[in-house]
C-alpha positions as CSV (number, residue, x, y, z in Angstrom):
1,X,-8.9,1.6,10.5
2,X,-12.4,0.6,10.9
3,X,-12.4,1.4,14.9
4,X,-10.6,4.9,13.8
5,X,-13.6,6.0,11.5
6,X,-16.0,4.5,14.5
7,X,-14.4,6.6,16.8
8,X,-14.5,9.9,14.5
9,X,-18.4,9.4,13.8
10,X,-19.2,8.6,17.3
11,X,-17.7,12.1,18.0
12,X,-19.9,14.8,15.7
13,X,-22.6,15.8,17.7
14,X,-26.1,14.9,17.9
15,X,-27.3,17.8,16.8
16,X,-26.7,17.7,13.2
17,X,-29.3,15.1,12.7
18,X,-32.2,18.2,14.1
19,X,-34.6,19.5,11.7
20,X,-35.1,23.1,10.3
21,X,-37.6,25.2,11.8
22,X,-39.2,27.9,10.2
23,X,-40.7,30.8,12.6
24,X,-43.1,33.3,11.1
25,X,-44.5,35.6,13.9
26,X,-47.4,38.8,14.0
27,X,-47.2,40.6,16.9
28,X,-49.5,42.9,17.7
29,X,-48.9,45.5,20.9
30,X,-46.4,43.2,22.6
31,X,-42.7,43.0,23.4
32,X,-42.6,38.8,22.9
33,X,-39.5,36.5,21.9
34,X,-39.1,33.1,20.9
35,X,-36.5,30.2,21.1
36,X,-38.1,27.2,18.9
37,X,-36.1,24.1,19.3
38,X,-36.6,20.4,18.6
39,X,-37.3,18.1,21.1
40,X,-37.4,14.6,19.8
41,X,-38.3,13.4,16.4
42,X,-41.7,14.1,15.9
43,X,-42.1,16.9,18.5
44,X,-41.8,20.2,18.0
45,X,-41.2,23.0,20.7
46,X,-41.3,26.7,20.9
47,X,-41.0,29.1,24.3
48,X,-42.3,32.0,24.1
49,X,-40.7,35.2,26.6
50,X,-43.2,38.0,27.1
51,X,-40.8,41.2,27.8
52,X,-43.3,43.6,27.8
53,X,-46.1,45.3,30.4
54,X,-48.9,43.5,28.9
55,X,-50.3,39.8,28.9
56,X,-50.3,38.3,25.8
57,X,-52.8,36.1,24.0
58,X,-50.7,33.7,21.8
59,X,-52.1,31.4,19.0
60,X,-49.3,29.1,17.6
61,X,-49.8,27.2,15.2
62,X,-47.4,23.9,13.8
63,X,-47.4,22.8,10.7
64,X,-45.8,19.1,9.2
65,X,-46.2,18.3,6.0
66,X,-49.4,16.9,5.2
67,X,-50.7,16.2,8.4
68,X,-53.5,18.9,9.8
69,X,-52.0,22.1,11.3
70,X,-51.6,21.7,15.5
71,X,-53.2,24.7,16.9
72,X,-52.2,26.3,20.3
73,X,-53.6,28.6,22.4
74,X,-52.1,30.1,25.4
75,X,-51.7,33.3,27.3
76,X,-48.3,34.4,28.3
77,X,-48.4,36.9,31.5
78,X,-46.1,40.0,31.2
79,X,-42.4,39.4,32.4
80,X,-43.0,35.5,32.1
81,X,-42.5,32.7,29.3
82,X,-44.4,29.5,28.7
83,X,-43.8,26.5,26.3
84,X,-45.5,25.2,23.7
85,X,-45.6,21.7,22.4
86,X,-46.7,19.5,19.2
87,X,-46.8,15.9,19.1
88,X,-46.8,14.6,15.3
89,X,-47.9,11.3,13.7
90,X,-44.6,11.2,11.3
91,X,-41.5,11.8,11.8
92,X,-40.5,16.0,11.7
93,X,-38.4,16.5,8.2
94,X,-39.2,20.5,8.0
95,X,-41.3,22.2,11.0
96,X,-43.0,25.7,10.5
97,X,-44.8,27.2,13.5
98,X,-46.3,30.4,13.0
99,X,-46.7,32.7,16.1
100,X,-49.8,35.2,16.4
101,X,-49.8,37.7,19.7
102,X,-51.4,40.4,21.1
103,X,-52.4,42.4,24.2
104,X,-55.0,40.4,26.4
C-alpha cells in the first residue's frame, strides 16, 4: 500500500508546488504582452513581447515580501521580446511584478 500511495504522489506534477504571480501593467502608446512564469524558487521571470511599431521603454519592477523592490530597466525593440529576471534572498511565497511601458 505504501509503494501504491509512493507511486500516486510521484505522479502529480511539479507544477503545483509554483507560486502565484501577480501582474499589474501601465502601458503607455504600445502594443506589449507578457508571459510571467517561475523559474526556480527564489527567481522570478517575466517576457515581455513588443507587437507594436514602436520600441518600448520598460521599467519592471518585482516585489517579495519584505525584501526591497528589484527594479528593471530594459528597452524592448518593436516586433521583438526580451526577458526579465529577479534573483531573491528568500524563498518566492507570493511574486508581484508590476510592468511600466511606453514609446522610446
Amino acid at each position: 500500500m505504501k509503494k501504491y500511495c509512493a507511486a500516486i504522489l510521484m505522479c502529480l506534477p511539479l507544477g503545483a508546488m509554483a507560486y502565484p504571480i501577480d501582474v499589474e501593467k501601465e502601458l503607455t502608446g504600445v502594443k506589449l504582452d507578457y508571459t510571467a512564469y517561475d523559474t526556480a524558487y527564489d527567481i522570478g521571470a517575466i517576457t515581455l513581447n513588443n507587437y507594436g511599431q514602436v520600441p518600448a521603454a520598460c521599467k519592471v519592477t518585482f516585489r517579495n515580501g519584505p525584501e526591497a523592490p528589484r527594479v528593471r530597466r530594459v528597452n524592448v525593440p518593436a516586433g521583438k521580446s526580451v526577458d526579465v529576471t529577479a534573483k531573491f534572498n528568500r524563498q518566492i511565497i507570493k511574486l508581484r511584478i508590476a510592468v511600466n511601458c511606453s514609446p522610446e
